[in-house]
TORKOL-4160 file (C-alpha; in steps of 0.2 Angstrom, whole numbers, padded with zeros to 4 digits, m for minus):
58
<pt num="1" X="0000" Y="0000" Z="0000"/>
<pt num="2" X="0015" Y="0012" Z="0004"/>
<pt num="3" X="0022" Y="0010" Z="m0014"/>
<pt num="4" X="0003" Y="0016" Z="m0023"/>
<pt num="5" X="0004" Y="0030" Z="m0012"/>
<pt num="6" X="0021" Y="0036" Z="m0013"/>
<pt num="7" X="0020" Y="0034" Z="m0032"/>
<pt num="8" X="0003" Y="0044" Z="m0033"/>
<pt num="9" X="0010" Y="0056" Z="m0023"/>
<pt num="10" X="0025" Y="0057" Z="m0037"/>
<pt num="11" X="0015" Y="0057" Z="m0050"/>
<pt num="12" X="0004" Y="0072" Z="m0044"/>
<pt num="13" X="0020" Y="0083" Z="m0039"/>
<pt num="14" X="0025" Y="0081" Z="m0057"/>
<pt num="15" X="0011" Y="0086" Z="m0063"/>
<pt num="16" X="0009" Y="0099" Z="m0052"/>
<pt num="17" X="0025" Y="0107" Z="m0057"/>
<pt num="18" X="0023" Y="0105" Z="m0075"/>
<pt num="19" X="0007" Y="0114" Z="m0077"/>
<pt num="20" X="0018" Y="0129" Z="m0063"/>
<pt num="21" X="0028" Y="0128" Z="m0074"/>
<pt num="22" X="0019" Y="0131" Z="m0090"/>
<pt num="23" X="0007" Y="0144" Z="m0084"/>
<pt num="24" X="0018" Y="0155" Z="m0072"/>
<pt num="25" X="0035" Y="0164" Z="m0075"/>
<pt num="26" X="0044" Y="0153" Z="m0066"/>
<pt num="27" X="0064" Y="0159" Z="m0063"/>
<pt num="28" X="0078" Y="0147" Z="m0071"/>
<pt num="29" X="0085" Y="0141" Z="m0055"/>
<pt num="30" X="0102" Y="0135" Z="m0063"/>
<pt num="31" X="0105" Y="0154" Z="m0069"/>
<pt num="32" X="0103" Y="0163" Z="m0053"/>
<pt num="33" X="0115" Y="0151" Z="m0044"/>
<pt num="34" X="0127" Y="0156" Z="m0058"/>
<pt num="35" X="0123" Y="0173" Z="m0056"/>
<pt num="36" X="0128" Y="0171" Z="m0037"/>
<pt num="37" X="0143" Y="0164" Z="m0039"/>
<pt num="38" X="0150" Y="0176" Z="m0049"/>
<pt num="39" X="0144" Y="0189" Z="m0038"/>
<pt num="40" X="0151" Y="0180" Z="m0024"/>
<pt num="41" X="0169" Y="0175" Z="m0033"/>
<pt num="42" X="0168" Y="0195" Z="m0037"/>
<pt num="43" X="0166" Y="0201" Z="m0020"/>
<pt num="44" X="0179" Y="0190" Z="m0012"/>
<pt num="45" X="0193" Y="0195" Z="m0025"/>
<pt num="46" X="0189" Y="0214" Z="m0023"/>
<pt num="47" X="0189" Y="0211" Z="m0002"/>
<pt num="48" X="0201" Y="0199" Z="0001"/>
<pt num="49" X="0215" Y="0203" Z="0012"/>
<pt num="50" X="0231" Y="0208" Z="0005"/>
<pt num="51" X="0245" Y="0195" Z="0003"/>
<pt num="52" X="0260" Y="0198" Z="0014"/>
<pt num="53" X="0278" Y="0196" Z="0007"/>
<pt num="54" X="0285" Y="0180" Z="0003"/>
<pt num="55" X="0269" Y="0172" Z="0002"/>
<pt num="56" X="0267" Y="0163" Z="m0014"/>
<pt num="57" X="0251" Y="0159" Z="m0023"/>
<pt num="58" X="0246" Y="0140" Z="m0023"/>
C-alpha cells in the first residue's frame, strides 16, 4: 500500500510542477546560482586581504 501511495504522490507533484511551470513565469534556478557565484567570486577577489611578502600563490 506504501508504494501506490508514494507513487501517486510522485506522479501528482509532477504534474503539479509542470502545469507551474507552463502557466507561471517561473525563474531558471540554474541561472541565478550562476549569477551568485559570480557575484560571490567577485566580492571575495575585490575584499580579500592583501597577501604579505614572501607568500606565494598556490
Amino acid at each position: 500500500m506504501g508504494i501506490i501511495r508514494s507513487g501517486f504522490q510522485h506522479i501528482l507533484a509532477t504534474g503539479f510542477g509542470i502545469y507551474i511551470a507552463q502557466n507561471y513565469n517561473v525563474p531558471n534556478i540554474r541561472k541565478l546560482v550562476n549569477t551568485g557565484m559570480v557575484m560571490a567570486k567577485h566580492i571575495e577577489e575585490n575584499y580579500r586581504k592583501p597577501k604579505k611578502r614572501g607568500e606565494e600563490d598556490e
